[in-house]
PDBQT receptor file of N, H, CA, C and O in Angstrom, charges set to zero:
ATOM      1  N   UNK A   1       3.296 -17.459  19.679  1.00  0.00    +0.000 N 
ATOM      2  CA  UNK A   1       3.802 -18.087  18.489  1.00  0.00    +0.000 C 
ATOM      3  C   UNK A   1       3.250 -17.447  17.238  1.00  0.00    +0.000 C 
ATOM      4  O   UNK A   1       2.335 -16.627  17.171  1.00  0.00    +0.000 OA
ATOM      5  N   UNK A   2       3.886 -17.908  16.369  1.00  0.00    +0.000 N 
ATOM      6  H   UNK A   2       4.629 -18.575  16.423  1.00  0.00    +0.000 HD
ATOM      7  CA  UNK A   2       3.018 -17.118  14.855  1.00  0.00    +0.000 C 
ATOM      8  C   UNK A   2       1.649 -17.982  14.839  1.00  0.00    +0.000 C 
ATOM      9  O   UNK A   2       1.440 -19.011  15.483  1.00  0.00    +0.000 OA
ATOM     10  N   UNK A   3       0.665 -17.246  13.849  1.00  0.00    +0.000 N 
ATOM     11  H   UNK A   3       0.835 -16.411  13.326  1.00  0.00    +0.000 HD
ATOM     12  CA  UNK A   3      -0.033 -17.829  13.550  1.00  0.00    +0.000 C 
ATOM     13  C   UNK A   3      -0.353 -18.848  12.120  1.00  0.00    +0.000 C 
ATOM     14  O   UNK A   3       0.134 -18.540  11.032  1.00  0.00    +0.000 OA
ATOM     15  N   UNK A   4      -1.030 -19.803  12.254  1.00  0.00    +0.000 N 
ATOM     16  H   UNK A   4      -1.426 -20.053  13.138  1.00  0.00    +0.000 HD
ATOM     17  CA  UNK A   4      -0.651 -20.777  11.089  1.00  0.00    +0.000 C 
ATOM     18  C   UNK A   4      -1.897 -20.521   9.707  1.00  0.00    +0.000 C 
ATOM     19  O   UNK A   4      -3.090 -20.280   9.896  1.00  0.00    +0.000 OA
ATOM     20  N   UNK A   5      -1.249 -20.650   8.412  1.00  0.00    +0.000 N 
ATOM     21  H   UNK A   5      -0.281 -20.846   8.258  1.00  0.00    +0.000 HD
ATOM     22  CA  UNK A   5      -2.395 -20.516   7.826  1.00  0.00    +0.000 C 
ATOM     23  C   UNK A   5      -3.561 -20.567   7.883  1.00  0.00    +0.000 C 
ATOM     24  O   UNK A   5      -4.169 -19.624   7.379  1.00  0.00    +0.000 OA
ATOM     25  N   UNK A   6      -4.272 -21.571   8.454  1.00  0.00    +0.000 N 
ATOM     26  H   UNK A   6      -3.778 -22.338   8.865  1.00  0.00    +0.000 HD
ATOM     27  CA  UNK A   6      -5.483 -21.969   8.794  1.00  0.00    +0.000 C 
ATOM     28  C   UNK A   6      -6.380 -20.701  10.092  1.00  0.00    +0.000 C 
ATOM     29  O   UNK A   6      -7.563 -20.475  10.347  1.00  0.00    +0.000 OA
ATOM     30  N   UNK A   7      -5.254 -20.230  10.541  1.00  0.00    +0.000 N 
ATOM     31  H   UNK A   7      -4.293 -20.414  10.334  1.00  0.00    +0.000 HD
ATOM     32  CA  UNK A   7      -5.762 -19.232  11.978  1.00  0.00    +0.000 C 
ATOM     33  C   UNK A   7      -5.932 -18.154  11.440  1.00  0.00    +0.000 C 
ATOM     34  O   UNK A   7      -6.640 -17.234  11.848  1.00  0.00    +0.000 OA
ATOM     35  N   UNK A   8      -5.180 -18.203  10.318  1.00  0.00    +0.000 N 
ATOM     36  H   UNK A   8      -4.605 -18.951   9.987  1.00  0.00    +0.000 HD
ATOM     37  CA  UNK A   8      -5.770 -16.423  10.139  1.00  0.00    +0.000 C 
ATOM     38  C   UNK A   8      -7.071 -15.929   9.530  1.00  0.00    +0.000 C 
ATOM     39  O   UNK A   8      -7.667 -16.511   8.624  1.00  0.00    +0.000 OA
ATOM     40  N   UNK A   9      -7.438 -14.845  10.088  1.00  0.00    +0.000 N 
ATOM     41  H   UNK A   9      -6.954 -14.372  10.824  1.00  0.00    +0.000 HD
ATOM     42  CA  UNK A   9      -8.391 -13.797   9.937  1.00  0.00    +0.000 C 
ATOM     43  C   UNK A   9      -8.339 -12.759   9.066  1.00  0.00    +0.000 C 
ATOM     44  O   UNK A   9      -7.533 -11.831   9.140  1.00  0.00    +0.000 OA
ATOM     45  N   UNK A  10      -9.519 -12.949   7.911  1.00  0.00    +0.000 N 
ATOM     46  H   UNK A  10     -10.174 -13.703   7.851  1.00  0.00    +0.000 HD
ATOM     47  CA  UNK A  10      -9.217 -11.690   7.294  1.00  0.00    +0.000 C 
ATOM     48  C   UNK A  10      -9.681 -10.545   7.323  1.00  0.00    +0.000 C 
ATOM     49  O   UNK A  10     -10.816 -10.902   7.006  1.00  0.00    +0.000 OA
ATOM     50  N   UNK A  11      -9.759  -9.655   7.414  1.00  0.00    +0.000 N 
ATOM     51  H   UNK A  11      -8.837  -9.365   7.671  1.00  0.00    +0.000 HD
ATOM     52  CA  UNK A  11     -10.694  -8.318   7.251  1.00  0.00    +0.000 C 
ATOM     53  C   UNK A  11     -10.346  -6.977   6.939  1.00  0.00    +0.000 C 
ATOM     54  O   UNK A  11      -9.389  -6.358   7.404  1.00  0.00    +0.000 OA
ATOM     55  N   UNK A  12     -11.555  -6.391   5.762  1.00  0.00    +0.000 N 
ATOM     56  H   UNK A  12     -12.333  -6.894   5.384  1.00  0.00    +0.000 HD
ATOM     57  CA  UNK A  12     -10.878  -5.133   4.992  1.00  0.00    +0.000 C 
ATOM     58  C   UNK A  12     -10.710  -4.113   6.500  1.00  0.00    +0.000 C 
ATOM     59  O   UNK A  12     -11.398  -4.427   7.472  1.00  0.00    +0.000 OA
ATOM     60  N   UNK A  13      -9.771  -2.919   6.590  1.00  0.00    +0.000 N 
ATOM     61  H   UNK A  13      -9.212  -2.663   5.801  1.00  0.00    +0.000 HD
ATOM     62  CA  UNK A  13      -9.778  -1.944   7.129  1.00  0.00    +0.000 C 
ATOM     63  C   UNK A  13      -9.837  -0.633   6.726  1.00  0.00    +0.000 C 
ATOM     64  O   UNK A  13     -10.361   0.303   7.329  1.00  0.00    +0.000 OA
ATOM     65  N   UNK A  14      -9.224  -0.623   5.588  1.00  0.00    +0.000 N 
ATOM     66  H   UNK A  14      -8.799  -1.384   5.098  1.00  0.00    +0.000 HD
ATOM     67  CA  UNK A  14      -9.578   0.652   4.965  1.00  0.00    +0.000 C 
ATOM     68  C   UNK A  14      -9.402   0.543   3.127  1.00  0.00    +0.000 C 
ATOM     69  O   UNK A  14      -8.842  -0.444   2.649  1.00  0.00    +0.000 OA
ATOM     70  N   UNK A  15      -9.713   1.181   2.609  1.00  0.00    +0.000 N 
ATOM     71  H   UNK A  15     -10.168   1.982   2.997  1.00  0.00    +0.000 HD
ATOM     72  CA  UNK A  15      -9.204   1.095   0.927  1.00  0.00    +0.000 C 
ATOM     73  C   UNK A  15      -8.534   2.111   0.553  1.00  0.00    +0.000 C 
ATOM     74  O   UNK A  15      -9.117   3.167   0.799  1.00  0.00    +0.000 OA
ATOM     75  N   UNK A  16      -7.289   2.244  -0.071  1.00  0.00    +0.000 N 
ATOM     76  H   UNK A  16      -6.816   1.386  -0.270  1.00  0.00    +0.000 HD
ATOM     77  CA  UNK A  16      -6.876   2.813  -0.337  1.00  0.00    +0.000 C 
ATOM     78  C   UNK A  16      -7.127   3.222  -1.903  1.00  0.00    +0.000 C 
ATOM     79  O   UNK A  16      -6.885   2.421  -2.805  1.00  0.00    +0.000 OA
ATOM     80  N   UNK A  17      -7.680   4.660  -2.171  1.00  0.00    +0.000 N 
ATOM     81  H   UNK A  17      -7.877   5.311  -1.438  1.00  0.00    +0.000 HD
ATOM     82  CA  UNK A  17      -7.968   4.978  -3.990  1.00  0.00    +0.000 C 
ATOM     83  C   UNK A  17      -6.964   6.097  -4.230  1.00  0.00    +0.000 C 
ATOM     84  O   UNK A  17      -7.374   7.117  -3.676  1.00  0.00    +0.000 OA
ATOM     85  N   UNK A  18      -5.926   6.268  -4.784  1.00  0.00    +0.000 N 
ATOM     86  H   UNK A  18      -5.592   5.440  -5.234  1.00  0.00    +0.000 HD
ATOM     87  CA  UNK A  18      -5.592   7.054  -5.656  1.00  0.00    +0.000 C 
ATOM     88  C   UNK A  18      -5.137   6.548  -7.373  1.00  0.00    +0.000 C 
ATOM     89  O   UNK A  18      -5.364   6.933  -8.519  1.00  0.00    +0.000 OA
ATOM     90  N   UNK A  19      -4.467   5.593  -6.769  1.00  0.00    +0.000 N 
ATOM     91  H   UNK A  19      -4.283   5.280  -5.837  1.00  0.00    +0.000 HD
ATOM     92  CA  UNK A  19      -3.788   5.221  -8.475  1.00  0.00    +0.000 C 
ATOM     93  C   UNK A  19      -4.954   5.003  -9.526  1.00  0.00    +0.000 C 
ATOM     94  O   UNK A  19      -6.072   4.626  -9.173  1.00  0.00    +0.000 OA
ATOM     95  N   UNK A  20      -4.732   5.177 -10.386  1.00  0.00    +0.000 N 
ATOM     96  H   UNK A  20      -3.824   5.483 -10.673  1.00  0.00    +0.000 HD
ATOM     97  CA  UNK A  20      -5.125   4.860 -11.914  1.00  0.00    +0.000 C 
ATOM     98  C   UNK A  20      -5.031   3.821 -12.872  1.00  0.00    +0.000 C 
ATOM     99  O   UNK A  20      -5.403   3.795 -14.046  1.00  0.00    +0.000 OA
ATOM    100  N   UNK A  21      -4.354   2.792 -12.026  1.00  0.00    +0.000 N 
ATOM    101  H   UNK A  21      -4.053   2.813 -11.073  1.00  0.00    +0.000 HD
ATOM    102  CA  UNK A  21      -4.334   1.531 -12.923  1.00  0.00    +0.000 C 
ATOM    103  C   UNK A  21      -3.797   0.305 -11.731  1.00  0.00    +0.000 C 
ATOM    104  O   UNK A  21      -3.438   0.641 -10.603  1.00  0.00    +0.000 OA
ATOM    105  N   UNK A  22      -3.812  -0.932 -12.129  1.00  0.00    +0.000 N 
ATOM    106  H   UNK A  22      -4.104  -1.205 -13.045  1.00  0.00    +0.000 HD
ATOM    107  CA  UNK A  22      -3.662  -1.930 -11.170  1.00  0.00    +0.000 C 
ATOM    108  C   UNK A  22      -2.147  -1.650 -10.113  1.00  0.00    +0.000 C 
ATOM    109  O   UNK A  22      -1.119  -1.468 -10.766  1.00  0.00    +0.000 OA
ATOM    110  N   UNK A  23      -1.999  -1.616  -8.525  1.00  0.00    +0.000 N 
ATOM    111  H   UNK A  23      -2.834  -1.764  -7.995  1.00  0.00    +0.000 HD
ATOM    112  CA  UNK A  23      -1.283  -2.065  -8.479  1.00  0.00    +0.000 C 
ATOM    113  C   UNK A  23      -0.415  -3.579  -7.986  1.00  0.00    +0.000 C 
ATOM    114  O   UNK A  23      -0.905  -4.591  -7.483  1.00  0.00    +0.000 OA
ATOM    115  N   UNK A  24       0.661  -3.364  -8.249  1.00  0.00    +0.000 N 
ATOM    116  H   UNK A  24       1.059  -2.543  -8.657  1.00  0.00    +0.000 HD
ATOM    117  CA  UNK A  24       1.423  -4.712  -8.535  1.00  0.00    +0.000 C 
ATOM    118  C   UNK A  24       2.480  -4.910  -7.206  1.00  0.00    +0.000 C 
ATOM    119  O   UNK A  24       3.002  -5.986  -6.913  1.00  0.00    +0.000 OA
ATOM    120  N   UNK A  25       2.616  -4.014  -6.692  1.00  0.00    +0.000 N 
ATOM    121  H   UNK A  25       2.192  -3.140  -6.930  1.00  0.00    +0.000 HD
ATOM    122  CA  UNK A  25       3.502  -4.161  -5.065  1.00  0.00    +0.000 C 
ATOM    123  C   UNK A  25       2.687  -3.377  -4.125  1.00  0.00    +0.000 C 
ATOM    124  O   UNK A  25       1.687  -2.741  -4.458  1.00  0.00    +0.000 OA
ATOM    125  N   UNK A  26       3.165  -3.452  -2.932  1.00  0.00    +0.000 N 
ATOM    126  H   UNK A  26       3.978  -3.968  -2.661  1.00  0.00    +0.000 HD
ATOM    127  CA  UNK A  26       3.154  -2.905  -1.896  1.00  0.00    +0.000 C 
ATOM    128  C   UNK A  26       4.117  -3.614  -0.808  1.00  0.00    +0.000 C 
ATOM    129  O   UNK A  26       4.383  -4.797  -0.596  1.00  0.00    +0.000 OA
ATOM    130  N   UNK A  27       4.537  -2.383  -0.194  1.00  0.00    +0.000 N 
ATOM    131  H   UNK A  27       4.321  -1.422  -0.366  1.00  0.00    +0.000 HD
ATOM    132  CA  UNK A  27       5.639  -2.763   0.781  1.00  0.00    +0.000 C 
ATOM    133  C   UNK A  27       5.547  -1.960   2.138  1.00  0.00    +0.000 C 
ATOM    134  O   UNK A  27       5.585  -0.749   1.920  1.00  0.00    +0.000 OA
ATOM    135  N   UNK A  28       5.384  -2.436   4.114  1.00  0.00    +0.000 N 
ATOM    136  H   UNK A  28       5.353  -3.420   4.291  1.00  0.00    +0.000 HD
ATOM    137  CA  UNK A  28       5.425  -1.701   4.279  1.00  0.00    +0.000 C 
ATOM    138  C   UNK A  28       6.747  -1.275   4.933  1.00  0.00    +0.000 C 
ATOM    139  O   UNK A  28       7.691  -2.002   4.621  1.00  0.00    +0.000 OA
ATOM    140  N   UNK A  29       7.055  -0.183   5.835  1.00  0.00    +0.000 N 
ATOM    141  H   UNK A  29       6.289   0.407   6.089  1.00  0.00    +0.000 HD
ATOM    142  CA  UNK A  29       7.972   0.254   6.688  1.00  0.00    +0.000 C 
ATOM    143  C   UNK A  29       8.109  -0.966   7.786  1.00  0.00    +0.000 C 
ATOM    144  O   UNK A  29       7.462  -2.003   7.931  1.00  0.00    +0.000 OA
ATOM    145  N   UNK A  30       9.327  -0.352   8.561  1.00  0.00    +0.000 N 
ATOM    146  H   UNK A  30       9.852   0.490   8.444  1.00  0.00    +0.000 HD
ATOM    147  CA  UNK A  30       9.233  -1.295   9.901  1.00  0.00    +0.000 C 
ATOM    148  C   UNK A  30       8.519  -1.221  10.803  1.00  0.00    +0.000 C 
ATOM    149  O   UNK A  30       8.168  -2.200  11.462  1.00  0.00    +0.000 OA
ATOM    150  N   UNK A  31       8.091   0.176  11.057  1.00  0.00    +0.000 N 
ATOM    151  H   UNK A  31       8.376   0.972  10.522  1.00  0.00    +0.000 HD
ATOM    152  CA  UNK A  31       6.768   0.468  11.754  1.00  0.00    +0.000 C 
ATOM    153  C   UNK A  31       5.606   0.067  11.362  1.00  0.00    +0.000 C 
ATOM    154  O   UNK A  31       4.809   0.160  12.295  1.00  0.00    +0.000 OA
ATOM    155  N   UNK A  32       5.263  -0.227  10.674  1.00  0.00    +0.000 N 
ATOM    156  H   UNK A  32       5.911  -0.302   9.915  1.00  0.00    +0.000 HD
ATOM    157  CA  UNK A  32       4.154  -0.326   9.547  1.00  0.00    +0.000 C 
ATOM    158  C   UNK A  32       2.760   0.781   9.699  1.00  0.00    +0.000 C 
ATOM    159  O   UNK A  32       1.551   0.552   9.657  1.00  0.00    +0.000 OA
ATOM    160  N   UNK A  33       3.507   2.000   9.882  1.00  0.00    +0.000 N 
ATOM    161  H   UNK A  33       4.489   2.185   9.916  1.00  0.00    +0.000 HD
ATOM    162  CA  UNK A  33       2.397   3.470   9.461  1.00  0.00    +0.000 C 
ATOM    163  C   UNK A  33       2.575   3.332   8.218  1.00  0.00    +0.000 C 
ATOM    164  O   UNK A  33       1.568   2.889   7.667  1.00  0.00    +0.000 OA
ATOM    165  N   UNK A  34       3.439   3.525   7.531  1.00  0.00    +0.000 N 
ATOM    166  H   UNK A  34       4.257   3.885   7.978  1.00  0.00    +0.000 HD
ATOM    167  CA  UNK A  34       3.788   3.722   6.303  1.00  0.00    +0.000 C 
ATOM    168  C   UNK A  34       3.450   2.791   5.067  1.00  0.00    +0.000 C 
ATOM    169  O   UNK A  34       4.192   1.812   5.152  1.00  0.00    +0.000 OA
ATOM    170  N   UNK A  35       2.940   2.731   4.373  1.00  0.00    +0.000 N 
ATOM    171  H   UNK A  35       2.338   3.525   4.304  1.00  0.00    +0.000 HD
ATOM    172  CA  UNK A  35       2.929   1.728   2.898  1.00  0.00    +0.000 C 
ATOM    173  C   UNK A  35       3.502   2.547   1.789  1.00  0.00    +0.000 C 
ATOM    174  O   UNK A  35       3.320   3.760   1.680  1.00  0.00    +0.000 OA
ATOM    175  N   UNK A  36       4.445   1.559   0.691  1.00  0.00    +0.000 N 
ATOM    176  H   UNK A  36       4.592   0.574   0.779  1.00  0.00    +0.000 HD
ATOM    177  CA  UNK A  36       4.547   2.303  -0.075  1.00  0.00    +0.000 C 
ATOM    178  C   UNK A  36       3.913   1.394  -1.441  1.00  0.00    +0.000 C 
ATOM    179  O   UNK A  36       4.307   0.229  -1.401  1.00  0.00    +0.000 OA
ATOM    180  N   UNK A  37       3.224   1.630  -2.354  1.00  0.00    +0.000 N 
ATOM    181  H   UNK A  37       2.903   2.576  -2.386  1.00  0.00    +0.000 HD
ATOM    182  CA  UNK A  37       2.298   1.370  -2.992  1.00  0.00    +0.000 C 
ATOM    183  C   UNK A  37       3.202   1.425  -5.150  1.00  0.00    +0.000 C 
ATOM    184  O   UNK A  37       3.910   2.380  -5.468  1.00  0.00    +0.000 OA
ATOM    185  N   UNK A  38       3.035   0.771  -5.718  1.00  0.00    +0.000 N 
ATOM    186  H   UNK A  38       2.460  -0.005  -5.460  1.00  0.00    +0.000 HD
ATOM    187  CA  UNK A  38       3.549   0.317  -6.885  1.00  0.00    +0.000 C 
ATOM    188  C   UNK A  38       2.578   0.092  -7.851  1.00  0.00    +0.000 C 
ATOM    189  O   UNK A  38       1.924  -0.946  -7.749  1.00  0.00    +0.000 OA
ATOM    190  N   UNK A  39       2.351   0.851  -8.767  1.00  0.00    +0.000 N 
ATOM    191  H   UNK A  39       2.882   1.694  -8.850  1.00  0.00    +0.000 HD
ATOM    192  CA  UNK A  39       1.334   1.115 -10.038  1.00  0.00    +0.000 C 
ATOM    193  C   UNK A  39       1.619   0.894 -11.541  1.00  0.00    +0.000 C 
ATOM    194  O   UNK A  39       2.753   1.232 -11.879  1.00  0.00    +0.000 OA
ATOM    195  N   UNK A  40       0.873   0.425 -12.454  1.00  0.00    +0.000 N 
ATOM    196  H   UNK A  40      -0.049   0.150 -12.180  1.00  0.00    +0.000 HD
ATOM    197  CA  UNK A  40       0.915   0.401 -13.726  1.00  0.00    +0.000 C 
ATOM    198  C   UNK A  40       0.640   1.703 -14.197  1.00  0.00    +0.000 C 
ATOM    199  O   UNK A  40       0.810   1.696 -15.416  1.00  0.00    +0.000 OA
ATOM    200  N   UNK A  41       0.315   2.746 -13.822  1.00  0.00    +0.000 N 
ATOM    201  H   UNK A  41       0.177   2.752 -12.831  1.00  0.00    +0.000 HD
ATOM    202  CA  UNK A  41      -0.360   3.712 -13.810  1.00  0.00    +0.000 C 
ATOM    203  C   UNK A  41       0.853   5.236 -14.083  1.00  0.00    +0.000 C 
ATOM    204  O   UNK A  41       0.378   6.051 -13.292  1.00  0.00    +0.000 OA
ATOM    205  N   UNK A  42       1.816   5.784 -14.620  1.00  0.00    +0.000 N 
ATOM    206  H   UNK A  42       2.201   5.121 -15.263  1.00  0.00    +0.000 HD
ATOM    207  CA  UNK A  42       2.815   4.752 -13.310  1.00  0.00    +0.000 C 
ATOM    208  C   UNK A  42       3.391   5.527 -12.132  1.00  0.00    +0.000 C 
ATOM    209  O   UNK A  42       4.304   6.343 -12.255  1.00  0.00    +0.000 OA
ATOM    210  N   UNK A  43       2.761   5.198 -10.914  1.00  0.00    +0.000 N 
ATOM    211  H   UNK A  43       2.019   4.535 -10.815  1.00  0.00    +0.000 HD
ATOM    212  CA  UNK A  43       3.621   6.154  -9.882  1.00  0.00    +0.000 C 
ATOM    213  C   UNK A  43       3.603   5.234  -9.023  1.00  0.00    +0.000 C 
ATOM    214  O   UNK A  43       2.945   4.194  -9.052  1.00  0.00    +0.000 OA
ATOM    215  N   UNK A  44       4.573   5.725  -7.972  1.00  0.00    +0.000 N 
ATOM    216  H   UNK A  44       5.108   6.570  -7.947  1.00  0.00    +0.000 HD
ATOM    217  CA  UNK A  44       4.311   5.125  -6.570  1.00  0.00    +0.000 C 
ATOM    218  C   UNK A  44       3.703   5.913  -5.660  1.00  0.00    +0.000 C 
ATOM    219  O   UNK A  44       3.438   7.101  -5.846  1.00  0.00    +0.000 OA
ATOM    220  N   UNK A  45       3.493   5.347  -4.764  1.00  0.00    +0.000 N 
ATOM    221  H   UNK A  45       3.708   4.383  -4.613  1.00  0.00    +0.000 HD
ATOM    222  CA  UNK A  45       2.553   6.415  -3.682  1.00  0.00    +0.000 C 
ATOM    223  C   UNK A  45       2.873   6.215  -2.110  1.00  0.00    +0.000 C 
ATOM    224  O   UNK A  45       3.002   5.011  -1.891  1.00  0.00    +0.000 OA
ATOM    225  N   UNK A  46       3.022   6.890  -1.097  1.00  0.00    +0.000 N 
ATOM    226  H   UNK A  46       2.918   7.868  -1.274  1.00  0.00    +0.000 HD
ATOM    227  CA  UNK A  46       3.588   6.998   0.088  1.00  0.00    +0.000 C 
ATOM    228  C   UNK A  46       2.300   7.011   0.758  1.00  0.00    +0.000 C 
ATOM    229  O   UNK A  46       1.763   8.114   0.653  1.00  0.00    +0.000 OA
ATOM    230  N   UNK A  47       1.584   6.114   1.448  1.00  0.00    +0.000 N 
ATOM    231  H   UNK A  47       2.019   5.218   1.534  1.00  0.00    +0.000 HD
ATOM    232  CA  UNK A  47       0.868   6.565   2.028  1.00  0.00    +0.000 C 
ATOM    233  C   UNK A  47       1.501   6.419   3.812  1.00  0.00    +0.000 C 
ATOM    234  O   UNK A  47       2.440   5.736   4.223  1.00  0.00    +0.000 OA
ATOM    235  N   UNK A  48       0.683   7.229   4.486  1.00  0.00    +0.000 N 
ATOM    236  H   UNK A  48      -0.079   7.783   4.152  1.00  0.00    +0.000 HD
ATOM    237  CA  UNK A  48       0.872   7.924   5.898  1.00  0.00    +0.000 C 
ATOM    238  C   UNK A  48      -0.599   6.960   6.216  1.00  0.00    +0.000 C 
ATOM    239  O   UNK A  48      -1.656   7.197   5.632  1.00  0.00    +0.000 OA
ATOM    240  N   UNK A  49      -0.420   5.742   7.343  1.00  0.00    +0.000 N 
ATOM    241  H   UNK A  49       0.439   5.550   7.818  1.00  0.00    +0.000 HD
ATOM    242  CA  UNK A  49      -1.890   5.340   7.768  1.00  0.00    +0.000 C 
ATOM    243  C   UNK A  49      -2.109   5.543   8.899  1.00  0.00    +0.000 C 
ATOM    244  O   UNK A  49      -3.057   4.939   9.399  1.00  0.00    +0.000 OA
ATOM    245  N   UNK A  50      -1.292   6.498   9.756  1.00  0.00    +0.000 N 
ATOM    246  H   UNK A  50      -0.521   6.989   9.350  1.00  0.00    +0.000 HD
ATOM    247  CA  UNK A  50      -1.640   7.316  10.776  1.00  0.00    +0.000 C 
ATOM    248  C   UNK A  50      -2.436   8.341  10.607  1.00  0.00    +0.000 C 
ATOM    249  O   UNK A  50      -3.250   8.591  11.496  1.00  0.00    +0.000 OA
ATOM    250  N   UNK A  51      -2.375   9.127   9.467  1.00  0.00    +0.000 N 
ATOM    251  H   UNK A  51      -1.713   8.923   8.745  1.00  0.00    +0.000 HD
ATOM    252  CA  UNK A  51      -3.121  10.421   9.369  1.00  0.00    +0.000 C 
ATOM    253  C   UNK A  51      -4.183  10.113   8.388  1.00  0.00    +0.000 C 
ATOM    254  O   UNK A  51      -4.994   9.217   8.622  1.00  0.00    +0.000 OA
ATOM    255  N   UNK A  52      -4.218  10.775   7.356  1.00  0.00    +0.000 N 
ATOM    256  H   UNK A  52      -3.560  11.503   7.165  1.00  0.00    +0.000 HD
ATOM    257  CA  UNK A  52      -5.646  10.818   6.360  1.00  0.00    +0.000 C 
ATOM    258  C   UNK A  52      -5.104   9.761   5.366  1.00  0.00    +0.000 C 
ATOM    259  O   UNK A  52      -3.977   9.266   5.339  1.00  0.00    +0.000 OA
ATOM    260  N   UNK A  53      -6.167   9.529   4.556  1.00  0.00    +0.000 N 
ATOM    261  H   UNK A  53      -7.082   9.931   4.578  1.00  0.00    +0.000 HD
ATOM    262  CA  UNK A  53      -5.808   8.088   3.406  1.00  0.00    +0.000 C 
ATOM    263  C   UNK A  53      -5.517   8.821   2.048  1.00  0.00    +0.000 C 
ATOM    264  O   UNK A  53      -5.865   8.212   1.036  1.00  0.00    +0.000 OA
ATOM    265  N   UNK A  54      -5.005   9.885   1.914  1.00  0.00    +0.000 N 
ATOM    266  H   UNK A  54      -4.722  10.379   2.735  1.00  0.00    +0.000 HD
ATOM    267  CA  UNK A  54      -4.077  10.713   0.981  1.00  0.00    +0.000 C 
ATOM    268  C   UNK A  54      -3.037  10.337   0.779  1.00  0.00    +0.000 C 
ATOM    269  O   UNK A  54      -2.266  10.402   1.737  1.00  0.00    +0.000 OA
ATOM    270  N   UNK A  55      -2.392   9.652  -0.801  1.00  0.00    +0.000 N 
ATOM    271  H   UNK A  55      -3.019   9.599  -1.579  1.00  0.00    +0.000 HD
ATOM    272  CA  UNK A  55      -1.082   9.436  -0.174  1.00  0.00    +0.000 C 
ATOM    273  C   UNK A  55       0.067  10.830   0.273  1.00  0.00    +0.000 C 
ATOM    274  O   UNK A  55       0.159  11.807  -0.471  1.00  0.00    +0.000 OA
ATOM    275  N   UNK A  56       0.734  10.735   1.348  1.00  0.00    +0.000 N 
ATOM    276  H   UNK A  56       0.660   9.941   1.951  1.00  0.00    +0.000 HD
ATOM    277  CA  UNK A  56       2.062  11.628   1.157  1.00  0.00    +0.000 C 
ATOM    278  C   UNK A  56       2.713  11.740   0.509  1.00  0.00    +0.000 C 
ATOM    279  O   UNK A  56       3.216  12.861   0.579  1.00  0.00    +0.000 OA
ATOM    280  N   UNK A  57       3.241  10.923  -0.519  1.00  0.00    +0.000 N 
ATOM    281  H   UNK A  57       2.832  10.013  -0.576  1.00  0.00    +0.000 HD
ATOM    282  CA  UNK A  57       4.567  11.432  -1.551  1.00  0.00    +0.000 C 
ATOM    283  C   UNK A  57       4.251  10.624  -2.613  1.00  0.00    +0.000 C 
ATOM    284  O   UNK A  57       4.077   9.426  -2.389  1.00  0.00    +0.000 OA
ATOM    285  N   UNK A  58       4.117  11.165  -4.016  1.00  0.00    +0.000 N 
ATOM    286  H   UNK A  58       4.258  12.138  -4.198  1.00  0.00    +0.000 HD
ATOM    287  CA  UNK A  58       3.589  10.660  -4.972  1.00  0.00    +0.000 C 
ATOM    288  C   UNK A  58       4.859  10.992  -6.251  1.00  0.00    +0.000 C 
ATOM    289  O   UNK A  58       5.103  12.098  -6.734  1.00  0.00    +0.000 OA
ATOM    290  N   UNK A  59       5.484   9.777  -6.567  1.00  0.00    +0.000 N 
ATOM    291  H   UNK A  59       5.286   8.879  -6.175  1.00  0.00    +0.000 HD
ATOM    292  CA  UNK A  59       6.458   9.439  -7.425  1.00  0.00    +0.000 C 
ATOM    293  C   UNK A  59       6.002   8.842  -8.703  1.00  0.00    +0.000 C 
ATOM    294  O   UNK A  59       5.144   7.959  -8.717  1.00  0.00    +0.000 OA
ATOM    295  N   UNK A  60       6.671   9.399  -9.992  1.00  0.00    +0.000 N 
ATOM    296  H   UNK A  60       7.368  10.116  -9.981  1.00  0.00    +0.000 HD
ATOM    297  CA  UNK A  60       6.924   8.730 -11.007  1.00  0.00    +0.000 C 
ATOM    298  C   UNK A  60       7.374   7.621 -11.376  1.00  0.00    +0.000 C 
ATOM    299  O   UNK A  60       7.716   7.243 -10.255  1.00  0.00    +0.000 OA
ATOM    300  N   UNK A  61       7.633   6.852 -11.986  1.00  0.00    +0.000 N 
ATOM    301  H   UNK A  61       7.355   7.158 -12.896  1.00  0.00    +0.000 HD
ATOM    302  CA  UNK A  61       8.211   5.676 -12.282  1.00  0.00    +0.000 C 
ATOM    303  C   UNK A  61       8.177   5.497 -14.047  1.00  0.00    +0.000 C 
ATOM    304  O   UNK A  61       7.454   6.183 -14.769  1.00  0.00    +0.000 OA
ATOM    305  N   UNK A  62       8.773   4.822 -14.359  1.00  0.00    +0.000 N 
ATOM    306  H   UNK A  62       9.361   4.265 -13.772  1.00  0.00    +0.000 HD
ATOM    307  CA  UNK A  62       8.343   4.509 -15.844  1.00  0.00    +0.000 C 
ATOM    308  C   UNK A  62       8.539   2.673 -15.789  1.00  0.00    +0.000 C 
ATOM    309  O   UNK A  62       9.324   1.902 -15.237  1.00  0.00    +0.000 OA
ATOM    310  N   UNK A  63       7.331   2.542 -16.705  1.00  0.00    +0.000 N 
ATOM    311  H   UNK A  63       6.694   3.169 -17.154  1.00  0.00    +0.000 HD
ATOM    312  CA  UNK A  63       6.686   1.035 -16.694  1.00  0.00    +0.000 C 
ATOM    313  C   UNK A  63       7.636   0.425 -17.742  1.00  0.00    +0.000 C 
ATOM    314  O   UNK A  63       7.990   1.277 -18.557  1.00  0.00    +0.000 OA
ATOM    315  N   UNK A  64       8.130  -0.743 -17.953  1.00  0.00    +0.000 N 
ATOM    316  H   UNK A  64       7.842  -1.435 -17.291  1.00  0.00    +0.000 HD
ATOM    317  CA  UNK A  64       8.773  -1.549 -19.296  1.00  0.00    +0.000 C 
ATOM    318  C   UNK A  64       7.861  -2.639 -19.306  1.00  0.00    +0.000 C 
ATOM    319  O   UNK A  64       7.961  -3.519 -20.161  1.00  0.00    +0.000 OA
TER     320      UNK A  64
């Protein structure tokens, strides 16, 4: 069954540092290797959490 608020467990696994300013999303894939990461800063960032904690694909955005 799912688990209920009260059951869950939290714990850091890794940190992710590249951006430069707060971010405000994250979303992952269906697999969930993948995160894609949402910045004030402003880019997005692809990270790969199979391989190294670099993101893979690092996008522009413009902030309003």
């Amino acid at each position: 069954g799912n688990p209920t608020p009260n059951s869950l467990s939290v714990r850091r696994v890794t940190v992710l540092c590249d951006h430069e300013s707060e971010v405000f999303i994250c979303v992952w894939n269906p697999t969930h290797d993948l995160l894609a990461s949402g910045s004030g800063d402003p880019t997005a960032r692809i990270w790969n959490l199979q391989g190294t904690r670099e993101p893979e694909i690092v996008l522009r955005h413009i902030v309003f």
